[in-house]
N, C-alpha and C positions, 0 to 999 in steps of 0.2 A: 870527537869520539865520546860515545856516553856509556858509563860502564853504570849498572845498579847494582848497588851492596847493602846490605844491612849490617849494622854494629852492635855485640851482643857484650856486655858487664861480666866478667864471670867473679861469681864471690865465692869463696871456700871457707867455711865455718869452720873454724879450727885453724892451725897451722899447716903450712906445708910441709913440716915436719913429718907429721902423721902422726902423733902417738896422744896417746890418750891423756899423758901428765899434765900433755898441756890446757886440758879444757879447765877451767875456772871454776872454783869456788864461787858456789852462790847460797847469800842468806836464806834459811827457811820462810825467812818474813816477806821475802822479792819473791820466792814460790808458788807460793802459799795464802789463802785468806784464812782467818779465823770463822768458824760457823757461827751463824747469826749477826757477825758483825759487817753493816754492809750499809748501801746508800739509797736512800727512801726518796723516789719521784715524787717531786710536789708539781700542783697544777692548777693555772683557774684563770679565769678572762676580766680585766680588767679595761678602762677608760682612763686613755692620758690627755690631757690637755695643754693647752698654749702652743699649742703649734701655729707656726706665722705660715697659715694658705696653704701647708702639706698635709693634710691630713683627709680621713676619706670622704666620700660623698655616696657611698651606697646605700640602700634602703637598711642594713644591716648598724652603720652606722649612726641612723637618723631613732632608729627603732632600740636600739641600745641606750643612748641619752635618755631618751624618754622613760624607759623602766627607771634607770640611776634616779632623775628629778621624782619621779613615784615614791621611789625609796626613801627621798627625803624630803615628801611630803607636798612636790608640788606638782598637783594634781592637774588634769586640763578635762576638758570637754571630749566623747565620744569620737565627736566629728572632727573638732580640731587635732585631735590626738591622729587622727586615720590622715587628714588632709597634709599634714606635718612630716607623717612617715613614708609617703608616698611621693609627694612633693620636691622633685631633684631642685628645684631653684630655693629652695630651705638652705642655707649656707653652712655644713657643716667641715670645712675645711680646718677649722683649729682643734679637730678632736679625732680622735685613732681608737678604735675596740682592738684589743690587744690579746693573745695569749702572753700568760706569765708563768715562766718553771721555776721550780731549785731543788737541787741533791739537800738532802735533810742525812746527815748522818747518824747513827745508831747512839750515839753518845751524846748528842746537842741536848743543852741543859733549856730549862722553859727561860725564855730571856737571852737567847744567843742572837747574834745578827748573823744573817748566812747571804749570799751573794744569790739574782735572780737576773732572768735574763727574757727579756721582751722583745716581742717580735708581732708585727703586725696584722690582722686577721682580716680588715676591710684593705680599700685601695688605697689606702695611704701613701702618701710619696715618700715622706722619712720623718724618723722621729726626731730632726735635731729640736733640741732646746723643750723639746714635753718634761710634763710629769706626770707620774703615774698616780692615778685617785688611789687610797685604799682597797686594799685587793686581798681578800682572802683565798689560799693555796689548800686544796684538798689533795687527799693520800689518795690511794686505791680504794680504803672502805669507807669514803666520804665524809671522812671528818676535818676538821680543819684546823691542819698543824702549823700553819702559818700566816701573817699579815705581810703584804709589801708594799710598798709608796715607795715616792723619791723623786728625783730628777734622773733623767734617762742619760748614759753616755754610750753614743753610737760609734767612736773612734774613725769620726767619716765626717765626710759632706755630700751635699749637693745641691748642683744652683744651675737653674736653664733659663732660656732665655726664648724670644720664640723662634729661634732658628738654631740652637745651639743648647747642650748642656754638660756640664764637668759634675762627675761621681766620683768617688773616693770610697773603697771599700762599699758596705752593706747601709746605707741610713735606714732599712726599712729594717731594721737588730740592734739592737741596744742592750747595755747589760746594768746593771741598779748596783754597786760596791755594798755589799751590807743592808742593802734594801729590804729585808724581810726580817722579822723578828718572830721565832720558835714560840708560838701560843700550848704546844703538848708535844710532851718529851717523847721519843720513842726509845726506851730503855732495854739492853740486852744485856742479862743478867747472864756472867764468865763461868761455868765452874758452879753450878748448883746442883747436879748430881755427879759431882765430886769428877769431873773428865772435860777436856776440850778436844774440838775435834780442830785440823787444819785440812783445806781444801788445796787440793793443789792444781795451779793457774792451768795449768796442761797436763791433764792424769797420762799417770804411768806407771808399769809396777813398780818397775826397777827402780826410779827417782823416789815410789813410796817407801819401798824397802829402803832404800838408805836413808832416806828422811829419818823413818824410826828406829836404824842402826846408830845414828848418829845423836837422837838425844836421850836413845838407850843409853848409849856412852858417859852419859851426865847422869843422867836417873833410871839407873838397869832394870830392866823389866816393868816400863812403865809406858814405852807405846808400842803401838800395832797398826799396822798397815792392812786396815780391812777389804778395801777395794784398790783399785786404782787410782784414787782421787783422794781417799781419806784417809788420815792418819790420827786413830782415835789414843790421847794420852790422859792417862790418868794420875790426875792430881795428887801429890805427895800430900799425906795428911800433916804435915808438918807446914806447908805452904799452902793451903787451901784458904788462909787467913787472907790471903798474898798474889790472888791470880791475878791481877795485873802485871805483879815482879815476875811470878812465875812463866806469863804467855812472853814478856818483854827477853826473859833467858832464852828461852827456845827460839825467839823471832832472830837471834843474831848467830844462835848456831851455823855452821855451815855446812853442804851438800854443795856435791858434783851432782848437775843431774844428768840422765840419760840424753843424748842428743838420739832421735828417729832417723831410722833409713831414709830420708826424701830428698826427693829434687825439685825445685820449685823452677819454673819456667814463667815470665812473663814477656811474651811478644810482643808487647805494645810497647813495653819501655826497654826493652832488651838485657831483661836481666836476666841472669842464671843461677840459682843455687845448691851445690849440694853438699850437703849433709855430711858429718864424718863417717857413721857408720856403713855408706853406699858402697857397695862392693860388685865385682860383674866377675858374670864367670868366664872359662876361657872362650875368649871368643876369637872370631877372623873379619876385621873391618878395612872397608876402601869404600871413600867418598870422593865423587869424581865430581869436578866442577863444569860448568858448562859457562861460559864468559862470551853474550851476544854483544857486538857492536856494531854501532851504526855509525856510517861516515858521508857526510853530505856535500858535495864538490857541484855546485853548480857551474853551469857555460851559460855565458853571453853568447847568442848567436845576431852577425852582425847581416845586415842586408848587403849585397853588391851596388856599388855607385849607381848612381843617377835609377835605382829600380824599383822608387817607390816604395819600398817595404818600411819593416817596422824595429828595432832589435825589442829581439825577447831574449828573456832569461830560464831556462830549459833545466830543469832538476836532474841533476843525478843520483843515487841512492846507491852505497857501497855496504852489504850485510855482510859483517863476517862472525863466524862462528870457531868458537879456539875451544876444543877441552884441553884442558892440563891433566898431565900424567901424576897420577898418584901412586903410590906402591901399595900392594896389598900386605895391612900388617894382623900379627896377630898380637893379640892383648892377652898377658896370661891374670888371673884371678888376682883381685888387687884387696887386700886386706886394711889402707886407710887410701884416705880422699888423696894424700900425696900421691901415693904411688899411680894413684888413676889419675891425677892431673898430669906426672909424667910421660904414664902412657901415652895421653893424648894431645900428649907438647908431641912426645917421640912420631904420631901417625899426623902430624902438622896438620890436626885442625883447628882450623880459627873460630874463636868463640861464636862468631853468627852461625855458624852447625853444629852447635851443641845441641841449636832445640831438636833438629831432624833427626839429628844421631840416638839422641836418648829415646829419641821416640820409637823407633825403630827396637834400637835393644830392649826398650818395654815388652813390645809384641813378641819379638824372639824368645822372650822368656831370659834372656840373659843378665838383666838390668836388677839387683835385687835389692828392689828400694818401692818407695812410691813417690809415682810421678804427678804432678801436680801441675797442671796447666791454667794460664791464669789471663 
């Protein structure tokens, strides 16, 4: 007998409790970013060498070296230069043209080491054992905030053979610990027209509002919640000496924030989420299951003595079709996620019909949340 089923996770944000005491304090600093204070892409293509036979062999490859020896002065001929770059039997297997990144922080002083991570731009088979030439990392408005070198650590291998080969993780990604050293600072100055503002990670009003209820409460009449997202506070002139202490107090404040009406459905892994605030109105639901099975009984069919024949084996196919009796219930308006998960304990449906269910009550108009399908 072959029954198909799907298995559906269901998670309830909050308790089953239902009530609101119990949703968590969270720091303004978890919230929240400070404005201007944030993480600057660095970028730029460098040349690793020593690589033993893994590295690439493209025209891209061959044509990169050759600028790098330009650079430091070792010049060749027109024709040798053209014959060199074009030339796949030119052996350039110990050397990889790389892209090079790093997050540059808004506070890194000139002289900091920041962590870079490479990855390979020709065919290269893997970086184990390279190092990375000198490489300078440009911003967006192409200046150059950073130098990298190093030895590469790819946390991998790889090794084939010519019939065979064993991988481990990514060899063609590697990451440089401290590899780069801060050439120009990117500085963001806290509090020079006497305010800072916070962003908050998921705007909302109501988490803004209490954002700036709650460090009201510390220093009264000194934030405001302008939009959804910002909470502009103004600096105590008595602390304006201090905006470091001062952002460092507000960041450990605490806020309950809003949780949103939503349901989050994803069918591929069978999750289900909904939200505390999710509420239905009264409704009348029956989910009827349909349960097809197939049952396969074959016969040996034998020949009669002395008749020549053959035995064969002769399929038989048994389809049966079962509904199961459901009750039709009705749901009356459910004011926290408990009550609606008990609802739907009470109308026995099992989490793999969450997703059809909810769908459904979206279109009715009964569902008063959003649905989010994934």
């Amino acid at each position: 007998m072959f029954r198909r089923s799907f298995i559906f996770n269901l998670f309830l944000v909050t308790g089953l409790m239902g009530t609101s005491k119990l949703a968590a304090d969270v720091r303004i600093g978890d919230l929240t970013n400070v404005a201007g204070v944030r993480k600057n892409q660095l970028v730029g293509m460098g040349l690793v060498t020593g690589l033993n036979g893994t590295g690439g062999k493209s025209p891209v490859t061959r044509r990169f070296a050759m600028n790098m020896l330009q650079r430091f002065g070792v010049r060749s001929d027109p024709d040798l230069r053209a014959r060199i770059e074009n030339d796949t039997a030119q052996k350039t297997d110990n050397i990889s043209v790389v892209t090079v990144t790093a997050n540059l922080d808004s506070f890194s002083k000139e002289g900091t080491a920041i962590d870079v991570l490479v990855s390979t731009f020709d065919d290269a088979e893997s970086l184990q054992g390279g190092q990375l030439i000198l490489t300078p990392l440009f911003g967006a408005d192409g200046q150059v905030y950073a130098v990298a070198s190093g030895p590469i650590s790819i946390g991998g291998f790889s090794f084939s053979g010519e019939s065979a080969r064993v991988q481990k993780n990514h060899p063609t990604t590697g990451r440089i610990p401290n590899g780069a050293t801060v050439e120009l600072e990117t500085c963001s100055e806290l509090g020079t027209d006497g305010r800072v503002q916070f962003l908050l990670n998921s705007p909302s009003y109501e988490t803004a509002r209490r954002t700036a209820n709650a460090i009201n409460q510390v220093y009264p009449q000194s934030a405001f919640a302008t939009d959804a997202a910002t909470i502009d506070v103004i600096i105590p002139f008595s602390l304006q000496s201090t905006v470091s202490d001062f952002v460092a107090t507000l960041s450990n404040l605490t806020v309950t924030p809003d949780v949103p009406a939503k349901v989050v459905i994803n069918e591929r892994t069978g999750t289900v989420v909904i939200g505390e605030h999710v509420q239905l109105s009264r409704v009348l639901i029956t989910h009827a299951n349909l349960v097809v099975s197939t049952v396969e009984t074959p016969l040996v069919a034998q020949p009669a003595p002395f008749s020549q024949g053959e035995t064969v084996v002769v399929p038989r196919t048994e389809v049966m079709v079962e509904e199961e009796d459901n009750p039709v219930s009705i749901i009356e308006p459910t004011t926290t996620v408990g009550e609606l998960a008990q609802a739907l304990n009470a109308l026995g449906v099992a989490p793999r019909d969450l997703s059809s269910i909810f769908q459904q009550l979206k279109e009715s108009g009964a569902l008063h949340a959003e649905l989010e399908m994934k």
